[in-house]
LUMVEXRO-424520 format. One record per atom (N, C-alpha, C): x, y, z; residue in one letter. Coordinates in steps of 0.001 Angstrom, whole numbers, padded with zeros to 6 digits, always signed. Layout:
BEGIN
XYZA ...
END
This chain:
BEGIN
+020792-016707-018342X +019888-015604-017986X +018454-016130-017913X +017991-015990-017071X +016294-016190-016723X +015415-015846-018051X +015038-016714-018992X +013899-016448-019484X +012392-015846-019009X +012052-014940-019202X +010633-014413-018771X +009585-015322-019445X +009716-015436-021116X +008648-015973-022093X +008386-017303-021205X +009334-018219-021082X +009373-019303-019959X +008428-019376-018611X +009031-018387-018279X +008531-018174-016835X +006885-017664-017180X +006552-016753-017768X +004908-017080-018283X +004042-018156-018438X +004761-018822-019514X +004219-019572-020099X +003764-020756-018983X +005016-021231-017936X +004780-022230-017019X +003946-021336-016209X +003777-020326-015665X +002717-020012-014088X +001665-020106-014998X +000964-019576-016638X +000277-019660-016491X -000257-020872-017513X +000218-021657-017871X +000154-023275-017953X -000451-024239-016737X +000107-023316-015541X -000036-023897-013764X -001612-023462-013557X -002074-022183-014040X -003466-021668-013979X -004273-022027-014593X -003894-022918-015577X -004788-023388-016622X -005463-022233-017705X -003998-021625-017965X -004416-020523-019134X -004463-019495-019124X -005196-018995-018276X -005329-017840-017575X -005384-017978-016349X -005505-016134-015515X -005112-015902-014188X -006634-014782-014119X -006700-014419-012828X -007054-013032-012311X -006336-011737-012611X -006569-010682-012765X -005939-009890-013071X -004929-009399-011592X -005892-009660-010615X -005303-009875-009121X -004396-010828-008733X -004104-012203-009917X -002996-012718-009383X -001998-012039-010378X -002412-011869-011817X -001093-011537-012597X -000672-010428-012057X -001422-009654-011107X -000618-008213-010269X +000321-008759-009384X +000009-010014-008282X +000433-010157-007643X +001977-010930-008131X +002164-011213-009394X +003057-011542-009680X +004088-011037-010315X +003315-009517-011099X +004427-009105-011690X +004687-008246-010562X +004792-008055-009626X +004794-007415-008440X +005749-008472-007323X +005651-009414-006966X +006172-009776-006015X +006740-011330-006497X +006901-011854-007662X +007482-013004-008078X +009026-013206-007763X +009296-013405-006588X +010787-013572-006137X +012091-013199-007440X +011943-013944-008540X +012336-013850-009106X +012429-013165-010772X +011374-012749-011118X +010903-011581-012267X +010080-010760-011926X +009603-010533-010584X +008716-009583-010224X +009590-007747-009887X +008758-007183-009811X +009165-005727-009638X +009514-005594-008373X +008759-005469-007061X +009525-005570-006087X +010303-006866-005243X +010031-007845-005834X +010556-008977-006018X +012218-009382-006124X +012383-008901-007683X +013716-008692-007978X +014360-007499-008930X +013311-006694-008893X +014216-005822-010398X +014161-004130-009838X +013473-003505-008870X +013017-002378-008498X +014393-001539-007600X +015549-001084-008156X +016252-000547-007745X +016466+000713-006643X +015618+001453-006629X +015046+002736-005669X +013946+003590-005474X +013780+004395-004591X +012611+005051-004870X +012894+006170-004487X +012081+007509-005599X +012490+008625-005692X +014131+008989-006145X +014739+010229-005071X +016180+010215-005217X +016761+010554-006785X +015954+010916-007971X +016484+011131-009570X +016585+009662-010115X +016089+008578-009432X +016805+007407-010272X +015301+006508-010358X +014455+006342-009560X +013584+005168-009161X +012741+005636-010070X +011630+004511-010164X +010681+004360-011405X +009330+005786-010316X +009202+006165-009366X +008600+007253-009159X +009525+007353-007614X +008391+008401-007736X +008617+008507-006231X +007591+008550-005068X +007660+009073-003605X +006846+009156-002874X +007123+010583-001979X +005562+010542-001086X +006302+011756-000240X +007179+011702+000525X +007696+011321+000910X +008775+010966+001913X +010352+011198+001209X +009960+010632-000014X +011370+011582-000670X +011354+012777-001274X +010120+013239-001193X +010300+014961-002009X +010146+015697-000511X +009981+015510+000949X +010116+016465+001457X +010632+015722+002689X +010635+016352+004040X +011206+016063+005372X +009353+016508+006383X +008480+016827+005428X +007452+017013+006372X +006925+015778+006789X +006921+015349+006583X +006111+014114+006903X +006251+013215+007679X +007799+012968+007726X +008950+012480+008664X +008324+013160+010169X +008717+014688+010124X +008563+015262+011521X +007216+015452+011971X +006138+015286+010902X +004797+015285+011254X +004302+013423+012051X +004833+012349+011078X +004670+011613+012079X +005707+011126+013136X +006681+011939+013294X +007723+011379+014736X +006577+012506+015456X +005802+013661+015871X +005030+013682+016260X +003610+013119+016761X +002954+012841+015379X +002242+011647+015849X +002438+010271+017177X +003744+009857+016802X +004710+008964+017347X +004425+009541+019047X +004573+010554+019030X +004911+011076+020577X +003569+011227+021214X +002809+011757+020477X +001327+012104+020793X +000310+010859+021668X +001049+009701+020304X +000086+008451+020256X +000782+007552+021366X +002247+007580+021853X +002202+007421+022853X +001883+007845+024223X +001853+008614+024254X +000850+009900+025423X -000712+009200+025581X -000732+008803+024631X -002561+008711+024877X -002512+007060+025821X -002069+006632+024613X -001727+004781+025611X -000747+004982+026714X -000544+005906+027186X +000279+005881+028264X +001624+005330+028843X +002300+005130+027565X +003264+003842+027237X +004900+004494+027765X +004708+004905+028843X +005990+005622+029536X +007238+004737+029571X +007622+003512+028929X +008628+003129+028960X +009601+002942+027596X +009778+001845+026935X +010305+001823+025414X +009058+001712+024633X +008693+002330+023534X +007673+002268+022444X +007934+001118+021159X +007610+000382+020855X +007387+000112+019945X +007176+000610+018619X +007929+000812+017734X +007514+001447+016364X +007165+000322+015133X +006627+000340+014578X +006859-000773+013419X +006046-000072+012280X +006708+000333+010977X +007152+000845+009681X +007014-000429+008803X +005635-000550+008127X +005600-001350+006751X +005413-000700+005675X +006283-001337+004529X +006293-001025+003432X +007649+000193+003542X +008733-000085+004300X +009589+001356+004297X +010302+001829+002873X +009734+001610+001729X +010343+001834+000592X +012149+002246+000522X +012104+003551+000388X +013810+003409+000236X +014728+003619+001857X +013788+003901+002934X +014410+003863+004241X +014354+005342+004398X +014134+006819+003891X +014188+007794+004003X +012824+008414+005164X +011813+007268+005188X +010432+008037+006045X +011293+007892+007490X +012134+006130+008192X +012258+006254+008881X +013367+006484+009227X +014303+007544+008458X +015849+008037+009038X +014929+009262+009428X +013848+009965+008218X +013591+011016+009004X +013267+011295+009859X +012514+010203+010716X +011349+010196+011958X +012599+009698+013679X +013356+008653+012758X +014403+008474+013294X +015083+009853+014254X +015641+010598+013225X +016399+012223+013308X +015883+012789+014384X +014253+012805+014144X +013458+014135+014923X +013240+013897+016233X +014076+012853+016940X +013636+012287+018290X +015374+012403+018752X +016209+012387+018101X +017968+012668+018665X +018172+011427+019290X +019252+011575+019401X +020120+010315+020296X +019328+009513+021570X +018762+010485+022448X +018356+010207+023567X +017129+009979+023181X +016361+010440+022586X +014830+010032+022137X +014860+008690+021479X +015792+008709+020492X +015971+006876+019671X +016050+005767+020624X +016834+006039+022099X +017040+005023+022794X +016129+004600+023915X +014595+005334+023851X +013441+004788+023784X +012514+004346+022862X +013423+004127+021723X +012595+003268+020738X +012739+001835+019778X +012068+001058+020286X +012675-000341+019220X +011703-000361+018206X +012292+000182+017117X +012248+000419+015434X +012240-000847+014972X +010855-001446+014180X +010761-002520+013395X +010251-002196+011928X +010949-002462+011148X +010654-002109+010006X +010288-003509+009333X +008653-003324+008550X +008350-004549+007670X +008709-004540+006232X +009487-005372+005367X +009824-005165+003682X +010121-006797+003152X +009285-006929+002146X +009026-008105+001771X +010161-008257+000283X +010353-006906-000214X +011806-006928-001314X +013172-006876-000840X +013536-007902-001264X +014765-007883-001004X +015690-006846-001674X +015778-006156-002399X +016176-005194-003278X +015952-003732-002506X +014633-003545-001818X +014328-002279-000644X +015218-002479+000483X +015262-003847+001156X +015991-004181+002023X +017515-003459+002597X +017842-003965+001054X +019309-003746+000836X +019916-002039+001108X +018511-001235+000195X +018519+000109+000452X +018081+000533+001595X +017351-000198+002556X +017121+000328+003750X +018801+000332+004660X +018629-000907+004583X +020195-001163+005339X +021034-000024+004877X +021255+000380+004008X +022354+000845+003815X +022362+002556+003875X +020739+003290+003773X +019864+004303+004431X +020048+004388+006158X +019966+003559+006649X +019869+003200+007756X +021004+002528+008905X +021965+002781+008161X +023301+002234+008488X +023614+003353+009611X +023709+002099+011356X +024199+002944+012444X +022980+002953+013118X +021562+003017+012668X +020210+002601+013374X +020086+001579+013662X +019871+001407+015329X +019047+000350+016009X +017652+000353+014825X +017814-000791+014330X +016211-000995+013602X +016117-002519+013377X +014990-003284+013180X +015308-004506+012769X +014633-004583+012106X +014647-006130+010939X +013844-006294+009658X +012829-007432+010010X +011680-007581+009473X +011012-008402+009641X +010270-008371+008302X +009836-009649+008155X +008798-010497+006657X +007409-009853+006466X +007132-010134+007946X +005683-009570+008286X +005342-008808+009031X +004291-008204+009290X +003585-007572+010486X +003363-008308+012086X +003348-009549+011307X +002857-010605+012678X +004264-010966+013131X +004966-011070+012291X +006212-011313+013169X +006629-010180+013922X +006979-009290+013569X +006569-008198+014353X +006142-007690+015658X +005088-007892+015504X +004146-008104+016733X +004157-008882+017913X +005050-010371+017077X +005475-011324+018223X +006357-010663+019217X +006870-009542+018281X +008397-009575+018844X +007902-008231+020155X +007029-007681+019524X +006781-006133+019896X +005781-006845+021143X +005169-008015+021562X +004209-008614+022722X +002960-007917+022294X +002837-007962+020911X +001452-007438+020418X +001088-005805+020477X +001920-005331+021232X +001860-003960+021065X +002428-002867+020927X +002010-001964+019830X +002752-000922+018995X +002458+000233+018297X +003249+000909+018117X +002341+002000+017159X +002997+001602+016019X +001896+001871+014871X +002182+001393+013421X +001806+002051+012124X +002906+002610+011321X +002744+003455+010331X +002812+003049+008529X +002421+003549+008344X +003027+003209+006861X +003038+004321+005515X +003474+004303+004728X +003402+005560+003590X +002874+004996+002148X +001994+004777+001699X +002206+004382+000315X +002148+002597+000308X +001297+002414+001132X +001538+000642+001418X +000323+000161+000296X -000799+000311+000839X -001746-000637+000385X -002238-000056-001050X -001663+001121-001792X -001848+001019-003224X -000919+000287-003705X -000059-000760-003143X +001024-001811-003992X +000796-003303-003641X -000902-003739-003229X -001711-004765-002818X -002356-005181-003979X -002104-006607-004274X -003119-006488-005617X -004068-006148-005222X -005013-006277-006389X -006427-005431-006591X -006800-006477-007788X -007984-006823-007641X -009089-007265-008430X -009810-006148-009045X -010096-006281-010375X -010073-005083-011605X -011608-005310-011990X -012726-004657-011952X -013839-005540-012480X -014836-004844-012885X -015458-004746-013955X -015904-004362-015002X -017606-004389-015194X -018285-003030-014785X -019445-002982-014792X -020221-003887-016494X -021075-004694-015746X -022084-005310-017055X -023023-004681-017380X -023598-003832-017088X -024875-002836-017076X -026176-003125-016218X -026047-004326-015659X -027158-004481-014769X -026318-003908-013374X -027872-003630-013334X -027522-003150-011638X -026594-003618-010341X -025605-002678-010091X -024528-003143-009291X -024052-004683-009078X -023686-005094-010824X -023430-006143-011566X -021957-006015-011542X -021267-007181-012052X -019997-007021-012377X -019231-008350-012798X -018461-008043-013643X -017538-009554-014233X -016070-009016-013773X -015382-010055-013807X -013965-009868-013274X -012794-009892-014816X -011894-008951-014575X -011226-008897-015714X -009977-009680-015182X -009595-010594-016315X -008440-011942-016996X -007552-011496-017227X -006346-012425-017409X -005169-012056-018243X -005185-013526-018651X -004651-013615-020504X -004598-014934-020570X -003184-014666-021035X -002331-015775-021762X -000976-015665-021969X -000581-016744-023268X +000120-016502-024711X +000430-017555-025117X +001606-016507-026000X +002268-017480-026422X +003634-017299-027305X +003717-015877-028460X +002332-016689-029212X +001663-016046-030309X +001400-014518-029875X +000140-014608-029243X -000372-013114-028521X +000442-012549-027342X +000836-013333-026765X +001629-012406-025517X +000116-012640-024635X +000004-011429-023488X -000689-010880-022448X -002089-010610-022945X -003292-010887-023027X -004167-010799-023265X -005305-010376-021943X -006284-008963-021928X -007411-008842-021063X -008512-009926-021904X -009292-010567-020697X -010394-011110-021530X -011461-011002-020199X -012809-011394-019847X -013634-011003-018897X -014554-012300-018189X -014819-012494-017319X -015670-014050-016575X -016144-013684-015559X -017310-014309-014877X -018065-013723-013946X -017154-013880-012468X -017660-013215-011826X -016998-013033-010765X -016769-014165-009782X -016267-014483-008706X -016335-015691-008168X -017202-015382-006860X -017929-016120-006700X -019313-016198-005630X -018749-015671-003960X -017158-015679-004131X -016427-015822-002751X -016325-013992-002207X -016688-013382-003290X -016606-011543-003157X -018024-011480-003261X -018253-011003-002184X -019065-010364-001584X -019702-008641-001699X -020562-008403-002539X -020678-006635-002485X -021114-006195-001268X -021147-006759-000439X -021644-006223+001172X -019996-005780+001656X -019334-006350+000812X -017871-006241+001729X -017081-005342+001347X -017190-004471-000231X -016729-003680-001034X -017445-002196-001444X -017273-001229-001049X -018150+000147-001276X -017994+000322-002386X -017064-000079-003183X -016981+000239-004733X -017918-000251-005372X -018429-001645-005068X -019359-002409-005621X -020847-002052-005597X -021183-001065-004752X -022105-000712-004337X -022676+000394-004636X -021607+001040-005654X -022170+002353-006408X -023256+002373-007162X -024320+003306-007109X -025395+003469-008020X -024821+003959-009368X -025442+004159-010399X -024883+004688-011786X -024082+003924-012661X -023514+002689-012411X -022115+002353-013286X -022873+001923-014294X -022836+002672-015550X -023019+002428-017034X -021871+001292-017441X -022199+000104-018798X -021443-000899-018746X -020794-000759-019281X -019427-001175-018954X -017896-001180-019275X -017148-000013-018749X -017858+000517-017365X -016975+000935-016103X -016388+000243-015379X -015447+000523-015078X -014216-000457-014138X -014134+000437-012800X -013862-000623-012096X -013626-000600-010674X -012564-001629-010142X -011715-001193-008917X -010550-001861-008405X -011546-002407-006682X -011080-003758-006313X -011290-004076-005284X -010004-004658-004393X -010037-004819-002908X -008502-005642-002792X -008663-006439-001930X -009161-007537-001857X -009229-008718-000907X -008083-009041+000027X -007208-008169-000829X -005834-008570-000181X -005841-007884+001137X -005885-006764+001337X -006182-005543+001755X -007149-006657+003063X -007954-006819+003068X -009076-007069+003793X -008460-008291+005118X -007872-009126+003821X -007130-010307+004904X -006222-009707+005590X -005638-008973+005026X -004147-007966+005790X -004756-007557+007016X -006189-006813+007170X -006340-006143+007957X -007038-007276+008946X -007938-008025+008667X -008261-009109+009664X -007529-009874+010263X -006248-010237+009484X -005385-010871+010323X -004380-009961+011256X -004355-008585+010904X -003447-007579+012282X -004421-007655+013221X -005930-007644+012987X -006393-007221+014017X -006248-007986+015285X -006286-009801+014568X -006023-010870+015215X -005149-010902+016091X -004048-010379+015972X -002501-010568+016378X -001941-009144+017179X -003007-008328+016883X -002747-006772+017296X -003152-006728+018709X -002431-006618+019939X -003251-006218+021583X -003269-004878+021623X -002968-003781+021249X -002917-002517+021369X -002025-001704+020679X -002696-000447+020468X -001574+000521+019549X -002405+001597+018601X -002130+002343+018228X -002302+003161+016941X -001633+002720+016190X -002252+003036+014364X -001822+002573+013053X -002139+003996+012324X -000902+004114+011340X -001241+005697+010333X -000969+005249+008977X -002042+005412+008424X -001913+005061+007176X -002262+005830+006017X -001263+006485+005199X -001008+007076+004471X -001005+007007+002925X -001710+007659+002259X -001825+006779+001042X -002941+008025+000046X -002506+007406-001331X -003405+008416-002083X -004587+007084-002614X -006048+008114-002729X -007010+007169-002886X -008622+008823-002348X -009338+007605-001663X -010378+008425-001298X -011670+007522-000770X -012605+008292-001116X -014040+007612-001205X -014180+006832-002349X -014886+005849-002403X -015464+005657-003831X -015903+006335-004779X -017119+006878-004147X -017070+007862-005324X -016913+008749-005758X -015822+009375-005228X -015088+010208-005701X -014113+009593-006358X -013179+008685-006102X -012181+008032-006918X -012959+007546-008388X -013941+006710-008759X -014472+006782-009745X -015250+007295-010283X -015713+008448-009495X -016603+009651-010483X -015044+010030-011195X -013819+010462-010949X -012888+010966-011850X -012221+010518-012481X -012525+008921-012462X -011611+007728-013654X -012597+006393-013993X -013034+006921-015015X -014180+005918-015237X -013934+003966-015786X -012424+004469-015764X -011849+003118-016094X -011200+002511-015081X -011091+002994-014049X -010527+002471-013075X -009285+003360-012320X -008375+003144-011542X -007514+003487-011747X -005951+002422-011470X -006424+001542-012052X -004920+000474-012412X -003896+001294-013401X -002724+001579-012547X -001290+002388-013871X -000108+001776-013252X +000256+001957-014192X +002023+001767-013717X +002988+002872-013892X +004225+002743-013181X +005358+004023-013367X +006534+003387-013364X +007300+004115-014814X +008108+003662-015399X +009367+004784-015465X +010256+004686-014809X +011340+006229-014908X +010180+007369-014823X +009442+007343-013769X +008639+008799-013763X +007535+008595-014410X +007372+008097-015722X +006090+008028-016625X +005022+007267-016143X +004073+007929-016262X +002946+007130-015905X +001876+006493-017028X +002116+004772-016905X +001500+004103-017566X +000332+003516-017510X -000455+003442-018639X -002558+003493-018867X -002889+002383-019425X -004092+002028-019841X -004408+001279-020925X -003408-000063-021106X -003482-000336-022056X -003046-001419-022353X -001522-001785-022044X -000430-000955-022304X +000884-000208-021688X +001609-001258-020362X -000125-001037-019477X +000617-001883-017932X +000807-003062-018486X +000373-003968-018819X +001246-005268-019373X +002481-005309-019973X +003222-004196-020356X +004655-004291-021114X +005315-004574-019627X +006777-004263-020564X +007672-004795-019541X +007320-005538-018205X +006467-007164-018353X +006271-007777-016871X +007537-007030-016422X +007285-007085-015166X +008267-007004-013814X +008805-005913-013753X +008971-005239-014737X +009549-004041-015205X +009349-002289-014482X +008096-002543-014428X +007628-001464-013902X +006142-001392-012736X +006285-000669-011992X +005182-000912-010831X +003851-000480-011687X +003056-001255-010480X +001732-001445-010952X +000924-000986-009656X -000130+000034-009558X -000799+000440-008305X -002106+000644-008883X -002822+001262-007479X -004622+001301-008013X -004684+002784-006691X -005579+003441-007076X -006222+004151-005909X -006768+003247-004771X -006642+003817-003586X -006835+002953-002534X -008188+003550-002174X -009015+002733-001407X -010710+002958-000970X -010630+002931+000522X -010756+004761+000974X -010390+004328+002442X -011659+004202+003459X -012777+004233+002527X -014016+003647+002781X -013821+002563+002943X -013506+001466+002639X -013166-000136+002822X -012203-000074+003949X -011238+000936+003745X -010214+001168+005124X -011039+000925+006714X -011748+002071+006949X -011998+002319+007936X -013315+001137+007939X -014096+000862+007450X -015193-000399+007116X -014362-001391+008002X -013309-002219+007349X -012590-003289+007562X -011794-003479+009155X -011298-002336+009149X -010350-001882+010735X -011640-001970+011797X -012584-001282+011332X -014236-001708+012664X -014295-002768+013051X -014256-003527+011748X -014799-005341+011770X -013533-005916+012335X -012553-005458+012533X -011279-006482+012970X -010995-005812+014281X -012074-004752+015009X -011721-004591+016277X -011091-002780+016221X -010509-002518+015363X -009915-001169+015201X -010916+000335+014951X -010446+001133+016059X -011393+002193+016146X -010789+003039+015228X -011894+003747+014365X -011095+004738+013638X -011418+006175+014106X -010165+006945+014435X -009676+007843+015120X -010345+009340+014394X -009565+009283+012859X -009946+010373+012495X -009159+010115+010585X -009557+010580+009336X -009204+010622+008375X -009233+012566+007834X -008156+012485+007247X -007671+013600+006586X -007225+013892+005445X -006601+014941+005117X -005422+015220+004072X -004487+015016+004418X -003414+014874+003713X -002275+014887+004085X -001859+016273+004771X -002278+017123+003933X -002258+018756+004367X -002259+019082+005556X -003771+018807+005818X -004488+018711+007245X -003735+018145+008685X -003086+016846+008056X -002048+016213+008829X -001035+017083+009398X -000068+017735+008315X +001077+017906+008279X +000921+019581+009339X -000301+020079+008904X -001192+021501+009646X -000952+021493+011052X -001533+020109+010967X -001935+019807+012704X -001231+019544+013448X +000088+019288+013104X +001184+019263+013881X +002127+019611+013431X +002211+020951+013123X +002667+022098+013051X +003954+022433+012000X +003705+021645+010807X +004047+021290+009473X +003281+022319+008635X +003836+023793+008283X +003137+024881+007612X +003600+025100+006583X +005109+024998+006691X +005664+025525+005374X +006586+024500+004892X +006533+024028+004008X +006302+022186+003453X +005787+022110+001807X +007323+021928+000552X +006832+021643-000426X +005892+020967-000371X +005365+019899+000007X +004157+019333-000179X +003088+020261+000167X +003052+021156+000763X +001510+021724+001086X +001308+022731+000311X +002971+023389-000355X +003121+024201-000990X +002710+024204-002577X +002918+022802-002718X +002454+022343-004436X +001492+021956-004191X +000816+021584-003350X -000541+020936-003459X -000779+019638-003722X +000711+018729-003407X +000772+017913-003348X -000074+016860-002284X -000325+017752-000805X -000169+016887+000395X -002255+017083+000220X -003002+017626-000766X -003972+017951-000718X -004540+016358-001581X -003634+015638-002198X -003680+014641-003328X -004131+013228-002142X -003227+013279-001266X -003754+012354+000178X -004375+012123+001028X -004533+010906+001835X -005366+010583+002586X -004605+010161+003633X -004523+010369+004627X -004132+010136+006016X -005206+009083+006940X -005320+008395+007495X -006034+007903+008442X -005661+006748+009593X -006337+007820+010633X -005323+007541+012127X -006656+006212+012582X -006214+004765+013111X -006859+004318+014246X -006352+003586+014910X -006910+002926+015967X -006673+002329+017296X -006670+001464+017613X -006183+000426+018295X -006597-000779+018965X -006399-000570+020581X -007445-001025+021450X -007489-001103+022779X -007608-001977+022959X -006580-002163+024091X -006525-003493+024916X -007727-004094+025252X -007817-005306+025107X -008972-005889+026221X -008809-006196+027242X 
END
């Protein structure tokens, strides 16, 4: 059986002690082999998975974007087969639903690419998806190869499962140190704090740029996020992208969590404080997403941004009224945001 204590001890022996809190995310998160979506993350939603998403508590969302879908081809004018491509399809339920709402004859104008980097989602897509024309791909860019660069492109719940760099107001003015993880036998998982690295930029981060942060406020950043989006833009010739996700402005996300918002979810429970370090691999790890940096980043890589919403608002606008989610006040918790790429 795979030792974990092992497997610590060597990555971070390899780091020289310690890590970023942005790589130890990225690892208990995606470590092929002890990571959460990696190797241990069995489902999502459905009564069994460590949470869930919208896509498994309702069917709105599904038929709100196979609308979108239809709309956004209308505008690009794309009268022949469409391109779809679905990253991050968690348990395969967003695209059986979106799948459904187009019928037999509608599916067979569409080549369905779905992006999933767990092999463990995979398995549940396939088997969600069993009888769908769909295919799997690693990346986005592969993808894209396949799609001749152009597509429409969705996602649900993607980029709050990106690491995030965690970092910790000093009290000087829009100052900041980066928070550690160190690791030994004795102590286990340890936070500890070091200045930031010269390579992050606060011109590049709206979080960073907040007035007010009294010291030992935390803030989430995601570099990851940034390369993701500079390199689609690269590889992207045309299309709409919908991206779906809970988060906000800056400051609104940390006027209401002054510590940040790094948690994890464990059978439903939602884990704080010190907590997210138990069970490595065990349980997911997310942050509120900054869709101020969203739409910032998509400009700079060429991408027009269309329009940002609620989920609500979304589901409203194309003609999604009566919808547990809008009904609990769930779909009011999200952020929607539609943009573009035009051909050159």
């Amino acid at each position: 059986m795979p030792n974990l204590r092992a497997f610590l001890k060597t990555q971070f022996e390899a780091s020289g002690g310690s890590m970023s809190f942005e790589d130890f995310m990225a690892l208990a998160l995606y470590d092929p082999e002890f990571g959460y979506y990696g190797a241990n993350i069995d489902d999502v939603g459905n009564g069994r998975g460590d949470f869930a998403t919208t896509a498994t508590l309702s069917s709105g969302l599904a038929q709100a974007v196979a609308s979108w879908i239809q709309v956004e081809a209308g505008h690009h004018e794309w009268n022949g087969r469409v391109s779809i491509i679905e990253v991050g399809p968690g348990s395969g339920d967003l695209a059986a639903g979106v799948l459904k709402q187009f019928g037999w004859w509608g599916r067979r104008k569409l080549d369905y690419h779905l992006v999933e980097v767990s092999p463990a989602l995979r398995q549940r897509q396939r088997r969600r998806l069993r009888g769908r024309r769909v295919r799997w791909h690693d990346t986005v860019q592969e993808a894209l190869r396949e799609t001749g660069g152009k597509a429409l492109i969705y996602s649900n719940e993607l980029f709050d499962a990106f690491p995030a760099k965690w970092l910790r107001a000093t009290g000087e003015p829009k100052q900041w140190e980066e928070i550690c993880v160190s690791y030994n036998e004795t102590e286990g998982l340890r936070e500890f704090w070091r200045p930031l690295p010269e390579a992050i930029k606060t011109a590049d981060f709206t979080a960073m740029q907040l007035g007010g942060m009294k010291a030992g406020r935390r803030i989430e950043i995601q570099p990851s996020v940034k390369d993701w989006i500079s390199e689609l833009g690269a590889n992207w010739k045309a299309g709409s992208i919908l991206s779906v996700d809970y988060g906000g402005d800056p400051g609104d996300v940390y006027g209401r969590h002054l510590m940040g918002t790094v948690r994890g979810y464990f059978k439903n429970e939602r884990i704080t404080e010190g907590r997210i370090y138990s069970r490595f691999g065990k349980q997911d790890l997310t942050v509120d997403v900054n869709f101020s940096d969203l739409e910032n980043w998509g400009e700079g890589a060429g991408i027009e941004t269309v329009r940002r919403e609620t989920q609500r608002e979304f589901l409203e606008r194309h003609g999604i009224v009566s919808d547990p989610l809008v009904e609990s006040g769930a779909a009011d918790e999200f952020q929607v945001l539609h943009q573009r790429k035009v051909e050159e």
